[in-house]
TORLUMVEX-748513 format. One record per atom (N, C-alpha, C, O): residue in three letters; x, y, z. Coordinates in pm, 1 decimal. Example, Ala and Ser with C-alpha at 12.3 -4.5 7.8 and 13.67 -1.06 7.14 Angstrom:
2
+--------+----------+----------+----------+
: residu :        x :        y :        z :
+--------+----------+----------+----------+
:    ALA :   1319.0 :   -569.0 :    780.0 :
:    ALA :   1230.0 :   -450.0 :    780.0 :
:    ALA :   1320.0 :   -330.0 :    780.0 :
:    ALA :   1423.6 :   -331.9 :    846.5 :
:    SER :   1285.0 :   -225.0 :    708.0 :
:    SER :   1367.0 :   -106.0 :    714.0 :
:    SER :   1290.0 :      3.0 :    787.0 :
:    SER :   1340.9 :    113.8 :    803.9 :
+--------+----------+----------+----------+
This chain:
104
+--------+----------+----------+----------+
: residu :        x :        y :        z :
+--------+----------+----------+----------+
:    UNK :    170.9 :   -617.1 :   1434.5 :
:    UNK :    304.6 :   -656.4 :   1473.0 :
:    UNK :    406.9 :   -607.2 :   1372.7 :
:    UNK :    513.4 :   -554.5 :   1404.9 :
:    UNK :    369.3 :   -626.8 :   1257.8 :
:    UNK :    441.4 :   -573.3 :   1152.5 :
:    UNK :    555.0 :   -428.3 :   1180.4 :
:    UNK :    674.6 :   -419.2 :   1207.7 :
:    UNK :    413.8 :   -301.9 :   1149.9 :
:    UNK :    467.1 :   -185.1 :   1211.5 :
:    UNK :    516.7 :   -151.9 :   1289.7 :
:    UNK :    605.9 :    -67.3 :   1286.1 :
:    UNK :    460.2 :   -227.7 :   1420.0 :
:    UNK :    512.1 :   -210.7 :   1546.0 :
:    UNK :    687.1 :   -250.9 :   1532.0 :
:    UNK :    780.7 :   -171.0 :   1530.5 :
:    UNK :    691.2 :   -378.8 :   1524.2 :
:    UNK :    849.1 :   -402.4 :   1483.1 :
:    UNK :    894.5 :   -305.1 :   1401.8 :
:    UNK :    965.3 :   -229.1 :   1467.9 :
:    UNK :    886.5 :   -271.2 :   1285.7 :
:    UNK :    982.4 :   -175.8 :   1215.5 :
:    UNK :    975.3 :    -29.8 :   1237.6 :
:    UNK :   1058.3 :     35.6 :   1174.4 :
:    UNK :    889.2 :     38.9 :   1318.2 :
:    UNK :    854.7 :    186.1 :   1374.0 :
:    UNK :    851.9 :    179.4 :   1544.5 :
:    UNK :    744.7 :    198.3 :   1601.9 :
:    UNK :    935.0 :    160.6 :   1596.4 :
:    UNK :    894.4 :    216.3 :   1751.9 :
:    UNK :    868.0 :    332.5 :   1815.0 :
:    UNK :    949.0 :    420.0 :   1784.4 :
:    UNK :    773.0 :    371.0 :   1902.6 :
:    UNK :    731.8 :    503.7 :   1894.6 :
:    UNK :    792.4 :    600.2 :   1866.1 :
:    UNK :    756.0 :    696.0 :   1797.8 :
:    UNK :    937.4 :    571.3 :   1942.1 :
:    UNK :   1048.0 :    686.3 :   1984.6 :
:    UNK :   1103.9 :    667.5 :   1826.3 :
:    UNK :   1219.2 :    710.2 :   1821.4 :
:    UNK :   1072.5 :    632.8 :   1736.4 :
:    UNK :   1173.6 :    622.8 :   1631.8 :
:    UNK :   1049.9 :    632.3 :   1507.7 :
:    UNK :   1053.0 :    545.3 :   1420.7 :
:    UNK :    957.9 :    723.1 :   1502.6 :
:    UNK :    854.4 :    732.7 :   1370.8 :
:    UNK :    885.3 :    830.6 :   1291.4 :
:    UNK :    849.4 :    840.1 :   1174.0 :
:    UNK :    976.6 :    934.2 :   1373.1 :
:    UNK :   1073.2 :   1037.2 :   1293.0 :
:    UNK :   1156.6 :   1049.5 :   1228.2 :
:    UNK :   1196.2 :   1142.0 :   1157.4 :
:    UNK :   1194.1 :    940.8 :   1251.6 :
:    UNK :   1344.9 :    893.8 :   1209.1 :
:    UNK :   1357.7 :    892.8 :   1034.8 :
:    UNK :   1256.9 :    864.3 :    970.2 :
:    UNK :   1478.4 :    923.4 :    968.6 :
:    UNK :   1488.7 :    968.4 :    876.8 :
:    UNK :   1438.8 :    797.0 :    771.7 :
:    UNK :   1373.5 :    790.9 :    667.6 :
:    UNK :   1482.5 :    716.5 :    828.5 :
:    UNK :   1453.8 :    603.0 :    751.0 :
:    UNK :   1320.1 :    537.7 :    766.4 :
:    UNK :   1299.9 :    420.8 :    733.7 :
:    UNK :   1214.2 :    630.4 :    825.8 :
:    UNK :   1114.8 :    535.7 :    882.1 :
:    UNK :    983.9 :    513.5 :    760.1 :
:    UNK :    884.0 :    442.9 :    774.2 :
:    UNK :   1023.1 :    601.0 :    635.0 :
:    UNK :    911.7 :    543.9 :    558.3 :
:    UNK :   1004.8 :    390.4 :    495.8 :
:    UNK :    935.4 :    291.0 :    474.0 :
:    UNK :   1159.4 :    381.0 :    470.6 :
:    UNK :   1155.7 :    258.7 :    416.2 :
:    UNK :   1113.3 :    109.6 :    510.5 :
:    UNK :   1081.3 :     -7.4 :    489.1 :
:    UNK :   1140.2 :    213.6 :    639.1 :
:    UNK :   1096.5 :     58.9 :    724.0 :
:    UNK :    918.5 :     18.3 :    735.8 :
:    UNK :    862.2 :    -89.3 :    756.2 :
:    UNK :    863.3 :    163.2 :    711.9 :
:    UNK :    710.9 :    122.8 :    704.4 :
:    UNK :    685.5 :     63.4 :    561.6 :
:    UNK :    571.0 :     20.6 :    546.7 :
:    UNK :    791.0 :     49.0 :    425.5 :
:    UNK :    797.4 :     -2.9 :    317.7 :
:    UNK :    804.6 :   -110.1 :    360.7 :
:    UNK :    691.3 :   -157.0 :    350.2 :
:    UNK :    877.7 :   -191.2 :    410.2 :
:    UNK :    955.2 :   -302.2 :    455.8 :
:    UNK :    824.5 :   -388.4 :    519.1 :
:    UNK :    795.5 :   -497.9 :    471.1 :
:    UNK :    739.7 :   -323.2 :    643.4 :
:    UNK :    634.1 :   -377.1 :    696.3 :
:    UNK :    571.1 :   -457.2 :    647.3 :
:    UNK :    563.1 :   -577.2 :    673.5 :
:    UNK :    480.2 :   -347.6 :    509.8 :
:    UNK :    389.0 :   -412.8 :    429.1 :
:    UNK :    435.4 :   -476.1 :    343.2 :
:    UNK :    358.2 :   -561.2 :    299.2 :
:    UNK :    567.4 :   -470.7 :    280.8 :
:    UNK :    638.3 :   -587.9 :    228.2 :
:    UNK :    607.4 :   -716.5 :    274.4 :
:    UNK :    528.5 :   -804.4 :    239.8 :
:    UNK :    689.7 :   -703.2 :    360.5 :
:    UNK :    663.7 :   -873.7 :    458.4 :
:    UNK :    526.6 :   -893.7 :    504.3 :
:    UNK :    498.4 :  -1013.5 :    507.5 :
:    UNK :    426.6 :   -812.1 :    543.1 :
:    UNK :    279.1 :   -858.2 :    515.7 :
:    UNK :    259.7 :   -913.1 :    411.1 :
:    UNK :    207.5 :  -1024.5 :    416.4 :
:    UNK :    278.4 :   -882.0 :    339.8 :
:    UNK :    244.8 :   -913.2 :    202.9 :
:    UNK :    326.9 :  -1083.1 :    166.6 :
:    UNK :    285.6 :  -1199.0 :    166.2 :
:    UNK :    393.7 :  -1049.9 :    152.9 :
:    UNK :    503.3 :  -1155.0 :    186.4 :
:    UNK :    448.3 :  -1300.7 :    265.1 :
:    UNK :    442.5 :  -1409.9 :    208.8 :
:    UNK :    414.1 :  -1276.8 :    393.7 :
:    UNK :    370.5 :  -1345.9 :    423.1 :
:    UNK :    267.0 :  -1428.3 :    431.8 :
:    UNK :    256.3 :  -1542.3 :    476.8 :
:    UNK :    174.6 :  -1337.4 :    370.7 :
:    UNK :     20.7 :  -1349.1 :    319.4 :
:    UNK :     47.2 :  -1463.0 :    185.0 :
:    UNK :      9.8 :  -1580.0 :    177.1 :
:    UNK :     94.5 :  -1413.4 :    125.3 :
:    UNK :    125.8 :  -1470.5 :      7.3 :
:    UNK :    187.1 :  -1613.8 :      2.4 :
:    UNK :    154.3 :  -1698.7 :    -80.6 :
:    UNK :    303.4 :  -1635.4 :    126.0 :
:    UNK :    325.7 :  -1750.4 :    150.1 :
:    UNK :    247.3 :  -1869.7 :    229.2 :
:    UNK :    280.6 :  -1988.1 :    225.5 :
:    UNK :    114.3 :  -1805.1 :    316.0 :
:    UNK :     50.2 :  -1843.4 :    385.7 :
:    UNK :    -70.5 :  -1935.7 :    305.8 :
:    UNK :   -117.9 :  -2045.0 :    336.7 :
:    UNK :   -106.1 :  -1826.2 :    165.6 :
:    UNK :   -159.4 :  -1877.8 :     71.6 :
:    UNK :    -97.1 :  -1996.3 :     20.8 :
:    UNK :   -178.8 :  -2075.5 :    -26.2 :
:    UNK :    -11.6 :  -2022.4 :     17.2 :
:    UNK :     78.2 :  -2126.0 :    -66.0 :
:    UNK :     92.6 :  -2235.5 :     32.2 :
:    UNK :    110.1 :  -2350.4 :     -8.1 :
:    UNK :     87.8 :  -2214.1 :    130.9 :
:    UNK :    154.6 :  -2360.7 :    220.3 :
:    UNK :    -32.6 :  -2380.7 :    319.3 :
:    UNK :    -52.7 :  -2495.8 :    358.3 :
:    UNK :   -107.9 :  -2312.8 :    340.1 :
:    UNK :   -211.7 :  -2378.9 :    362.8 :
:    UNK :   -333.4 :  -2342.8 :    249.3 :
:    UNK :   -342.1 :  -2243.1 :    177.6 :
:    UNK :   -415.3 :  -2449.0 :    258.2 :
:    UNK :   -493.1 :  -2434.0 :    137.6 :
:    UNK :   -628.4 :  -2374.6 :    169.9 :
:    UNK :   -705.1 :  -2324.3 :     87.9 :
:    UNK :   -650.2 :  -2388.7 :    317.6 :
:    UNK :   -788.3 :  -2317.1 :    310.1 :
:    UNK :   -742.3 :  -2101.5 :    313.5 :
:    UNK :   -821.0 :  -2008.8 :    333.0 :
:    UNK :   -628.1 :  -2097.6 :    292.8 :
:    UNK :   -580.8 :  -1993.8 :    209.3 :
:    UNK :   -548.5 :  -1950.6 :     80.7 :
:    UNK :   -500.6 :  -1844.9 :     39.7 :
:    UNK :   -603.0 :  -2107.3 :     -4.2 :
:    UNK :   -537.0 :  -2040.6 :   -153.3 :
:    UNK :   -637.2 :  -1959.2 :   -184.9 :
:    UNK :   -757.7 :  -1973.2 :   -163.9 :
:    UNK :   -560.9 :  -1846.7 :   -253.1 :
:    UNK :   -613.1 :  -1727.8 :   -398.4 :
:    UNK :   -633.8 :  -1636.2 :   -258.6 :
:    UNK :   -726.8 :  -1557.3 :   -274.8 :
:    UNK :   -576.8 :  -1626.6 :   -136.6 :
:    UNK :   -591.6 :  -1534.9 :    -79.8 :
:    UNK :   -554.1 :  -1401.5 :    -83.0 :
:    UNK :   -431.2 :  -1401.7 :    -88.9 :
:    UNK :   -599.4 :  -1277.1 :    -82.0 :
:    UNK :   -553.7 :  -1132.7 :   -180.1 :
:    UNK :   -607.4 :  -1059.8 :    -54.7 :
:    UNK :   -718.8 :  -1083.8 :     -8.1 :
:    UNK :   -510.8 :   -958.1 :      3.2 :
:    UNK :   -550.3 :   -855.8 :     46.5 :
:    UNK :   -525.4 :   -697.6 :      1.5 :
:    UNK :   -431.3 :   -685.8 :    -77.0 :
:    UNK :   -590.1 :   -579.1 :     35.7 :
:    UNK :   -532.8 :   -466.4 :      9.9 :
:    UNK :   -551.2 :   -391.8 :    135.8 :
:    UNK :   -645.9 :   -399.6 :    214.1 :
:    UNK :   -429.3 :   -306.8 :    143.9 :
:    UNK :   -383.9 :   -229.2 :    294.5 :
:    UNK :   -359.0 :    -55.9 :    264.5 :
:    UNK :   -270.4 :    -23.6 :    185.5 :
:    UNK :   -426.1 :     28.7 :    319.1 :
:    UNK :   -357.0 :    150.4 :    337.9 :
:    UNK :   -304.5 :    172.3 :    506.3 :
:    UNK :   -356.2 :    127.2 :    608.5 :
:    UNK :   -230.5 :    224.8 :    496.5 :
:    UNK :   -209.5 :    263.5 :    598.5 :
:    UNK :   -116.8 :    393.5 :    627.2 :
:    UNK :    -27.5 :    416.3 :    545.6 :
:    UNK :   -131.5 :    474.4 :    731.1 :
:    UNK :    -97.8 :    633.8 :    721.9 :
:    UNK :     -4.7 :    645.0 :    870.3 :
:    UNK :    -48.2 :    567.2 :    955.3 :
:    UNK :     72.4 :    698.3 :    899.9 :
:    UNK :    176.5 :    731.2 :   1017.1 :
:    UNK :    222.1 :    829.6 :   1013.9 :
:    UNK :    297.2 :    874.7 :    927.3 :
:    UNK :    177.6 :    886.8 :   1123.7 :
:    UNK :    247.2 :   1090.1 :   1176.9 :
:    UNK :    360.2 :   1054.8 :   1220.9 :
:    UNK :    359.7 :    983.0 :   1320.9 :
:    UNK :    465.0 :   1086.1 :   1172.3 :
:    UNK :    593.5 :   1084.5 :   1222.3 :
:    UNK :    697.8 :   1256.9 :   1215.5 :
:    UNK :    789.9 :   1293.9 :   1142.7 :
:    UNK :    630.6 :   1316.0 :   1318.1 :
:    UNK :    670.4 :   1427.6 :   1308.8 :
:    UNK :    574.4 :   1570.7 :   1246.6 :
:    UNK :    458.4 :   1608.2 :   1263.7 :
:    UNK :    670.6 :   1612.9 :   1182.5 :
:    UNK :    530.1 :   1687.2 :   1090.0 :
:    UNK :    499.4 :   1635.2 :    939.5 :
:    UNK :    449.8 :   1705.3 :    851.3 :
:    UNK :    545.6 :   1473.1 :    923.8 :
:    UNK :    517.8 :   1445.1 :    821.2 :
:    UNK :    402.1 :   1314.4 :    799.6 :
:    UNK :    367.5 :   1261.8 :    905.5 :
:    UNK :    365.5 :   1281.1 :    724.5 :
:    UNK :    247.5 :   1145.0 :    712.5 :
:    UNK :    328.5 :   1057.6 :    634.1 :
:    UNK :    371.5 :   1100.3 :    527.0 :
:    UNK :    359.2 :    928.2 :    675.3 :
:    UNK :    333.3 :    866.8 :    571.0 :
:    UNK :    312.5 :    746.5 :    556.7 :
:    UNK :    337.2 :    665.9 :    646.4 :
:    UNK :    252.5 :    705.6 :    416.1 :
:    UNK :    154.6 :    638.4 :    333.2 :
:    UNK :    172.4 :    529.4 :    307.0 :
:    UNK :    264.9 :    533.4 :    225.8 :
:    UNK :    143.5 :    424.4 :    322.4 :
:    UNK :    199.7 :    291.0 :    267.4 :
:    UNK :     80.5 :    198.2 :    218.8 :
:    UNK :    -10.6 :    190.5 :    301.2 :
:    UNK :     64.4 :    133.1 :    112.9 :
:    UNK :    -59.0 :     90.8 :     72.0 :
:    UNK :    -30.1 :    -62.4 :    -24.5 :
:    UNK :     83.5 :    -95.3 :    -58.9 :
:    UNK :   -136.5 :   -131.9 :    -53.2 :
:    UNK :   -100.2 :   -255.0 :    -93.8 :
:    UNK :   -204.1 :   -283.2 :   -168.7 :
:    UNK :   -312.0 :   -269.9 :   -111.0 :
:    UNK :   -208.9 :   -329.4 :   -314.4 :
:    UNK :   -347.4 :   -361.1 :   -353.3 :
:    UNK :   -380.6 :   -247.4 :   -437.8 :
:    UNK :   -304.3 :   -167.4 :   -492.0 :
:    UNK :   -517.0 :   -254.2 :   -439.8 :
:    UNK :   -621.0 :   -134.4 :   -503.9 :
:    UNK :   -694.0 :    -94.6 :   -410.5 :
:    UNK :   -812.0 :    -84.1 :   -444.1 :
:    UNK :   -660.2 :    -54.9 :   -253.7 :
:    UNK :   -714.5 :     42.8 :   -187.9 :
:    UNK :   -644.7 :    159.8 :   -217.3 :
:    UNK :   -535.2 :    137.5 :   -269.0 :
:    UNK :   -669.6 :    264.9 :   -202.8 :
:    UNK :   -631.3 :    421.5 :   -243.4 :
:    UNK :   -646.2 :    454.0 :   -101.7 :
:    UNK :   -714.7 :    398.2 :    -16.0 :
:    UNK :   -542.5 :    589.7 :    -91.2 :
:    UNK :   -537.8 :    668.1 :    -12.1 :
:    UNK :   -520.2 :    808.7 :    -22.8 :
:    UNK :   -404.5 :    843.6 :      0.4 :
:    UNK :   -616.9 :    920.2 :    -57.1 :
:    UNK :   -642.6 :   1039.3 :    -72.5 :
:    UNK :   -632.2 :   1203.0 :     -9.7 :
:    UNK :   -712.4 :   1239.6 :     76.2 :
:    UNK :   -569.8 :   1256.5 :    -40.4 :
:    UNK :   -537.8 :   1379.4 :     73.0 :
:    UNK :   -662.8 :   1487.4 :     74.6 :
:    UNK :   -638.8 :   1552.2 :    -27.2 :
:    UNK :   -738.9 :   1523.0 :    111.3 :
:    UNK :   -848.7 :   1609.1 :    129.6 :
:    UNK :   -794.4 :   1734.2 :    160.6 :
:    UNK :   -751.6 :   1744.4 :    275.6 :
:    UNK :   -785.1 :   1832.4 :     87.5 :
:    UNK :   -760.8 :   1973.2 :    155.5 :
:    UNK :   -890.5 :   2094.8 :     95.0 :
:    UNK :   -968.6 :   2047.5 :     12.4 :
:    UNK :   -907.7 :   2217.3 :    127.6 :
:    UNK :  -1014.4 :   2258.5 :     72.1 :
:    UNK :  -1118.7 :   2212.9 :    -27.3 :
:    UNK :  -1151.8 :   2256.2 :   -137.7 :
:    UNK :  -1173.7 :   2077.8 :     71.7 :
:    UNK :  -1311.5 :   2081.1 :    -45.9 :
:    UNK :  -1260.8 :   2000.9 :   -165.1 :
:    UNK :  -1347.4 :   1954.7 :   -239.4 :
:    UNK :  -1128.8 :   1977.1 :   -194.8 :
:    UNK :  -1050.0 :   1896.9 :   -284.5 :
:    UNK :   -996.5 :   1746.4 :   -210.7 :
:    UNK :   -964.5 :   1730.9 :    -92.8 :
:    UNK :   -998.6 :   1638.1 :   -326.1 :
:    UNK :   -951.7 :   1540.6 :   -304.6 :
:    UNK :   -826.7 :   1521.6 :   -408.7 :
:    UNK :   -841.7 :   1535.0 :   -530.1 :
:    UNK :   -701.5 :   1488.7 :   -346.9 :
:    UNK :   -601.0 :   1448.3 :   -441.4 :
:    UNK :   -519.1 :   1298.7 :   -399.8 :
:    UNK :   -455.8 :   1265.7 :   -299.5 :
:    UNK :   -551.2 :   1232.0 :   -519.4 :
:    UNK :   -497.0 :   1091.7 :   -497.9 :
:    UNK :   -362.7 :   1049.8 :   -507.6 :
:    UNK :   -297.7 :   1060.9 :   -611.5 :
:    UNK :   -316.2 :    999.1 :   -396.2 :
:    UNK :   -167.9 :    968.9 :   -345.1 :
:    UNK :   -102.4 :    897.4 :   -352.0 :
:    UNK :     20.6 :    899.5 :   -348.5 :
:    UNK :   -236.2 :    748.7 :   -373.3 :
:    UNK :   -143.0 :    617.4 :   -476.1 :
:    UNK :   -203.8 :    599.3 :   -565.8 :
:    UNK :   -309.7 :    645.2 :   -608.6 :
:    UNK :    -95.7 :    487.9 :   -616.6 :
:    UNK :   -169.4 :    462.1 :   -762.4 :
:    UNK :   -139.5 :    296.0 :   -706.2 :
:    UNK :    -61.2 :    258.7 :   -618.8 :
:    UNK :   -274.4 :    179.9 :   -829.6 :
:    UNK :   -306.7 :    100.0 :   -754.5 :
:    UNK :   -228.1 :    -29.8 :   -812.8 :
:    UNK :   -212.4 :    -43.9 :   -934.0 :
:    UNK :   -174.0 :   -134.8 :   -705.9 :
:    UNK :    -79.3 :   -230.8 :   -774.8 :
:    UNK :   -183.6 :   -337.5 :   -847.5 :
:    UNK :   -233.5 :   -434.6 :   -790.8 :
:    UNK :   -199.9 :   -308.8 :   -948.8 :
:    UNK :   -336.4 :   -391.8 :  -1036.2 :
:    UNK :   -262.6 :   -407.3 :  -1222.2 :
:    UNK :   -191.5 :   -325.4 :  -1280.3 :
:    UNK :   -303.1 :   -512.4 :  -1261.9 :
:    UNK :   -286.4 :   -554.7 :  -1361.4 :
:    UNK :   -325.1 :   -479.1 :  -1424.8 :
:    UNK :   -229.3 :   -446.2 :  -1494.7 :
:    UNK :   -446.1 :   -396.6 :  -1464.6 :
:    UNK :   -493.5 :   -300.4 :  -1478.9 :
:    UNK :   -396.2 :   -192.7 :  -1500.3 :
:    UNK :   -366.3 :   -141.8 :  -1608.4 :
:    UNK :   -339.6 :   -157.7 :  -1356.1 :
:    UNK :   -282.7 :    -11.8 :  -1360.8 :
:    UNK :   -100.5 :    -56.7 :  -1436.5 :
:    UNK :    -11.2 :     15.7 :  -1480.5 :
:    UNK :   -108.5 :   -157.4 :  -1425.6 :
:    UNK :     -3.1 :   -161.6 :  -1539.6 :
:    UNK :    -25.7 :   -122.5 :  -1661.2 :
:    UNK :      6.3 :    -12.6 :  -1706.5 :
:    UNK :   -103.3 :   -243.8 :  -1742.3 :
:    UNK :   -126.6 :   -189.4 :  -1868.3 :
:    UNK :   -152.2 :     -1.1 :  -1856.4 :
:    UNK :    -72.6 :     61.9 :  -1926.0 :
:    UNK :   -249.9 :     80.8 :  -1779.2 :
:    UNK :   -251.5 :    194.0 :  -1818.3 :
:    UNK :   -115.1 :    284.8 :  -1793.7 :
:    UNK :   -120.5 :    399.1 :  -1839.1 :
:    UNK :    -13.8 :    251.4 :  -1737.6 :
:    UNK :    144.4 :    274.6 :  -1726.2 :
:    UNK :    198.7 :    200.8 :  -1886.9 :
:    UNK :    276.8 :    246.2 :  -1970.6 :
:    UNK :    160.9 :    138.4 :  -1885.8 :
:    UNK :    225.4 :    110.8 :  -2066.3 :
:    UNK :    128.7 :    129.7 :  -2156.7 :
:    UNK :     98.2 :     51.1 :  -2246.4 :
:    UNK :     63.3 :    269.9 :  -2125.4 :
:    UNK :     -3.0 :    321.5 :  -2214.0 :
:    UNK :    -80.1 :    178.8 :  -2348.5 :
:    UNK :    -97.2 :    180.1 :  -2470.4 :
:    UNK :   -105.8 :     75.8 :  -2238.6 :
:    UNK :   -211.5 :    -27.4 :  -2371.8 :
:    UNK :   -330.4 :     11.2 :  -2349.1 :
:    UNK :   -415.4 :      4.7 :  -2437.8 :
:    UNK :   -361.0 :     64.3 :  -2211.2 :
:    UNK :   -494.8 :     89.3 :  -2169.4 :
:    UNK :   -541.0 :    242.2 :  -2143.0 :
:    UNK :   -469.7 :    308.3 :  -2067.5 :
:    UNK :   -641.5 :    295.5 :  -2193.0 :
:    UNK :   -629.6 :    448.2 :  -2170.5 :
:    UNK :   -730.0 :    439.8 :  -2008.9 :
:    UNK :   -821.1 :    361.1 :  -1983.3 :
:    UNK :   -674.9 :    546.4 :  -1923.9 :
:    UNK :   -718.4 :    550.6 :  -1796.1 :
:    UNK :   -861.3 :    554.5 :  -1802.5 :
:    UNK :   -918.9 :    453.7 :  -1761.5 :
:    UNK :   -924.6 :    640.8 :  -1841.3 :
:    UNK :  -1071.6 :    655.0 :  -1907.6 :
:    UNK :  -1137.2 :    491.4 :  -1876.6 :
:    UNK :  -1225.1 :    476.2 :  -1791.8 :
:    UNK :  -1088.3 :    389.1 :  -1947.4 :
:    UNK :  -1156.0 :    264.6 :  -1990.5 :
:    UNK :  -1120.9 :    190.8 :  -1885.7 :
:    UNK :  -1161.0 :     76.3 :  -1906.9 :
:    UNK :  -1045.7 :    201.1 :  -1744.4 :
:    UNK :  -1011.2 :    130.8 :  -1641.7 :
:    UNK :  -1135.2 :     -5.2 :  -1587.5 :
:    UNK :  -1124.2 :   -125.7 :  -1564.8 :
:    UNK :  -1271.4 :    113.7 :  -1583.6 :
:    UNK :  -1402.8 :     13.7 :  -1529.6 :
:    UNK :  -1397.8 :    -51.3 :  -1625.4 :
:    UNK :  -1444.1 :   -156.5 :  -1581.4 :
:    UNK :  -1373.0 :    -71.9 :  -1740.9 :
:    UNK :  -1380.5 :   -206.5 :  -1813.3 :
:    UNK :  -1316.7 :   -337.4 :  -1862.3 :
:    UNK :  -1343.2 :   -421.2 :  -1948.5 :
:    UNK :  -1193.1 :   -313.0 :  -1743.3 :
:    UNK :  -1122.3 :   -421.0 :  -1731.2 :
:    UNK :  -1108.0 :   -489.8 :  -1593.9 :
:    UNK :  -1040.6 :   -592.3 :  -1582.9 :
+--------+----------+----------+----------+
């Protein structure tokens, strides 16, 4: 329902349509989070989301969590997000070297 509301078919081209597929998983998130909070056989509830949309001749990417989403082209994999983790903070403020990630 999410996507569907903020992307309608006729409109996946549209120049604003990655902030509204931003917006989606926002309020998934959002709501998840509040869902956790007001019922309890939801607390500590955590999800992670990728999700991908052809809108034209372009893709795009929207993701939540520490699922990854990867572009495959010749035989190569190149990684497209980076993951919203406590973790990948510290290695953004250089406390943690990327290398040592599995050990936190």
């Amino acid at each position: 329902r999410y996507v569907a509301h903020h992307l309608p078919l006729d409109q996946r081209d549209h120049p604003e349509a990655a902030e509204r597929l931003g917006r989606a998983v926002s309020e998934l998130s959002d709501d998840l989070h509040a869902k956790s909070q007001d019922d309890a056989r939801f607390a500590g509830a955590n999800s992670t989301l990728v999700t991908a949309l052809m809108a034209g001749t372009r893709l795009l990417v929207a993701h939540l969590g520490d699922s990854r989403a990867y572009l495959r082209r010749d035989h190569n994999l190149q990684r497209l997000t980076r993951d919203h983790t406590l973790v990948q903070a510290l290695v953004d403020a250089h406390q943690v070297d990327p290398e040592d990630t599995g050990q936190h």
